[in-house]
C-alpha positions as CSV (number, residue, x, y, z in Angstrom):
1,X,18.3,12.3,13.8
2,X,20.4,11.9,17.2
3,X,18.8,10.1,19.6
4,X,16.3,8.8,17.6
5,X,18.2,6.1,15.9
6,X,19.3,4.6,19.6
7,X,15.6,4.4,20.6
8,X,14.0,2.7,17.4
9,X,17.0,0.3,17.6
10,X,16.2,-0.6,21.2
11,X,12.5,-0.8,19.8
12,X,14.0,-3.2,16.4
13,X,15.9,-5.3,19.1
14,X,13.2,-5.8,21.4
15,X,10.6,-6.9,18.7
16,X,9.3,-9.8,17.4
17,X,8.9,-8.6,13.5
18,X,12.0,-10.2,11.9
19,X,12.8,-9.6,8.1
20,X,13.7,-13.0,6.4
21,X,14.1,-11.8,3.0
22,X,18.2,-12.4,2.4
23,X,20.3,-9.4,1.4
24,X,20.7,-9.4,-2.2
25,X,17.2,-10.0,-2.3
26,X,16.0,-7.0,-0.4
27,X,13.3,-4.8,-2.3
28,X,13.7,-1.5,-1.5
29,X,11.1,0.1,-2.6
30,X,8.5,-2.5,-0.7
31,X,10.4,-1.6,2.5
32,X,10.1,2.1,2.1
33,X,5.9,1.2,1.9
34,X,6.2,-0.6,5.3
35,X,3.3,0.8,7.6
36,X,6.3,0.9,10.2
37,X,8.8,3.8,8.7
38,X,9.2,6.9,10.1
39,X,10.0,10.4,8.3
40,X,12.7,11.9,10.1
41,X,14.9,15.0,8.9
42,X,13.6,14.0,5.5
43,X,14.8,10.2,5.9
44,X,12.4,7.9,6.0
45,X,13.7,5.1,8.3
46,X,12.4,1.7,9.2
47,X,13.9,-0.8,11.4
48,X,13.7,-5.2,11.6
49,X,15.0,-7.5,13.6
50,X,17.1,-9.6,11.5
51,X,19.4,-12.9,11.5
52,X,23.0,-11.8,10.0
53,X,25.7,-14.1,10.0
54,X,23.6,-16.5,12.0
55,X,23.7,-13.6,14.9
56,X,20.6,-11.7,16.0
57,X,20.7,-8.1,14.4
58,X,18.9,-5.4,13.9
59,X,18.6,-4.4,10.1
60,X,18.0,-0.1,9.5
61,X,16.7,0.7,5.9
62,X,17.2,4.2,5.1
63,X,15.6,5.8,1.8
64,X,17.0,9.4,1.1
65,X,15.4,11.4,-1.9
66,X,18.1,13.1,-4.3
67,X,16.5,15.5,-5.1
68,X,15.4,18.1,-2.2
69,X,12.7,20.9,-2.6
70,X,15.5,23.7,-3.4
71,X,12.5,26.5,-2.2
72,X,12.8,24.8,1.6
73,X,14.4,26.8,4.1
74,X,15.6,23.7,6.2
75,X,19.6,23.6,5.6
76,X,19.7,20.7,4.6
77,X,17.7,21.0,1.4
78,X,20.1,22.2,-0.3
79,X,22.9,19.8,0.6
80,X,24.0,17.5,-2.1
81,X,23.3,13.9,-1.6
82,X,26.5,13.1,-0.9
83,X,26.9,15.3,1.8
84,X,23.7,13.8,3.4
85,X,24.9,10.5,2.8
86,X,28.3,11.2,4.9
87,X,25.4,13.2,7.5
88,X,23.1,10.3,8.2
89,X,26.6,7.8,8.6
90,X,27.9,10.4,10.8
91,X,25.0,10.1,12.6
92,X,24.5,6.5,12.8
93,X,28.6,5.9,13.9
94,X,27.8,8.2,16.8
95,X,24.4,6.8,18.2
96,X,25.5,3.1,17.6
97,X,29.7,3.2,17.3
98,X,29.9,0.8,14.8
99,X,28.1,-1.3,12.1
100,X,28.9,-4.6,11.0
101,X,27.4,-4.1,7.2
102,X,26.1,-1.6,5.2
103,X,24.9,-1.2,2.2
104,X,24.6,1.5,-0.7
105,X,22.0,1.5,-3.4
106,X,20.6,3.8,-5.7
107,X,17.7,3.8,-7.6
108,X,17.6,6.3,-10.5
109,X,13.7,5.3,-11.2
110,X,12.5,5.7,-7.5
111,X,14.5,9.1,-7.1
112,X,16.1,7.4,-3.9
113,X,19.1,6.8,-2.7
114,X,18.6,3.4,-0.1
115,X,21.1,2.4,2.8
116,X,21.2,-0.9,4.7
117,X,23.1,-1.3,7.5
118,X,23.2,-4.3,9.9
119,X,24.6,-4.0,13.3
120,X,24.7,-7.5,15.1
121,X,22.5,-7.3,19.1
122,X,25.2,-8.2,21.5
123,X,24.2,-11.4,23.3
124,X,25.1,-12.9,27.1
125,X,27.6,-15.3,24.9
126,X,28.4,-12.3,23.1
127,X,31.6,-9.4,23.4
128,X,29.3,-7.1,25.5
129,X,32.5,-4.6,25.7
130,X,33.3,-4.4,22.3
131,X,32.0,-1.7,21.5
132,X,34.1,0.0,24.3
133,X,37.2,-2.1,22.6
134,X,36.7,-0.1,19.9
135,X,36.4,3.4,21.1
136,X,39.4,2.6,22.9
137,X,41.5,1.6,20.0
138,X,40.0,4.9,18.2
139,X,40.9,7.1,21.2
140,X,44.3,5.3,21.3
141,X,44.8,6.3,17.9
142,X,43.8,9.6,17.4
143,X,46.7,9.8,20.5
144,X,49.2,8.3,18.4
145,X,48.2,11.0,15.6
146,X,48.3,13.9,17.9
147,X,51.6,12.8,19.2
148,X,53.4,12.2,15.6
149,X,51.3,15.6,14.3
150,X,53.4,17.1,17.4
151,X,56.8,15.9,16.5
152,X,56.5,17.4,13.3
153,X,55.7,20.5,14.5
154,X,58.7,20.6,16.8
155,X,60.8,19.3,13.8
156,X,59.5,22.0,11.5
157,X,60.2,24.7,14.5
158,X,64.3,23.6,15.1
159,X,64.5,23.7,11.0
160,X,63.2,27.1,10.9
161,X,65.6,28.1,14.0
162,X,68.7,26.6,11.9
163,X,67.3,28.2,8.7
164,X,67.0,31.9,10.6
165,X,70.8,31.2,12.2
């Protein structure tokens, strides 16, 4: 799936085909028969421009089927949903860093589980670096982490050294 989010997202952005239909309103079974999705990885995947929060976006539609063919040999087959549900949003924080809504639905009659995630096109009046804000603050705090995981450790070592004296 990495790399091909980025390039249909470019592709969304770029278009003129944007979704009107509000949120809550959303049916997501007629999106998953739009001539447009793709099958990837055993996701089918379909991407619209889209007006969130009076912003241009880009609006991803992601159907995921529960249940796998259990007789396939592709790993991922015989994950649980779950754990493909944590893959795909894996996937999608890495090509795109972060997303500014995202939704969850499942529908027990379709067999499908549906995500919808919006992530907002950064504009010239736009935070063009805030994306880079971000990764910054994450980096800066998985340093904090390592540092406090560090004085532990060095105050779990001097209390075994005073234990052993």
């Amino acid at each position: 799936m990495k790399g091909k989010l980025l390039s249909m997202f470019k592709k969304a952005s770029e278009s003129n085909d944007l979704l009107e239909t509000p949120l809550d309103k959303i049916n997501c079974y007629k999106l998953l028969c739009d001539e447009k999705v793709k099958f990837i990885e055993n996701i089918h995947v379909v991407m619209f421009k889209y007006i969130y929060e009076g912003q241009d976006s880009v609006l991803m539609f992601f159907a995921l089927p529960i249940n796998l063919n259990k007789e396939s040999k592709n790993i991922d087959s015989v994950k649980h949903i779950s754990e493909r549900i944590i893959d795909l949003i894996e996937d999608i924080e890495h090509e795109l860093v972060t997303i500014d809504f995202m939704d969850l639905r499942e529908e027990k009659k379709d067999k499908m589980v549906y995500i919808i995630a919006i992530k907002k096109i950064i504009g010239e009046n736009g935070d063009k670096n805030r994306d880079e804000k971000i990764m910054a603050k994450v980096r800066e705090n998985i340093e904090k982490m390592r540092k406090r995981k560090e004085r532990r450790r060095k105050g779990e070592r001097k209390n075994k050294e005073k234990t052993l004296e």
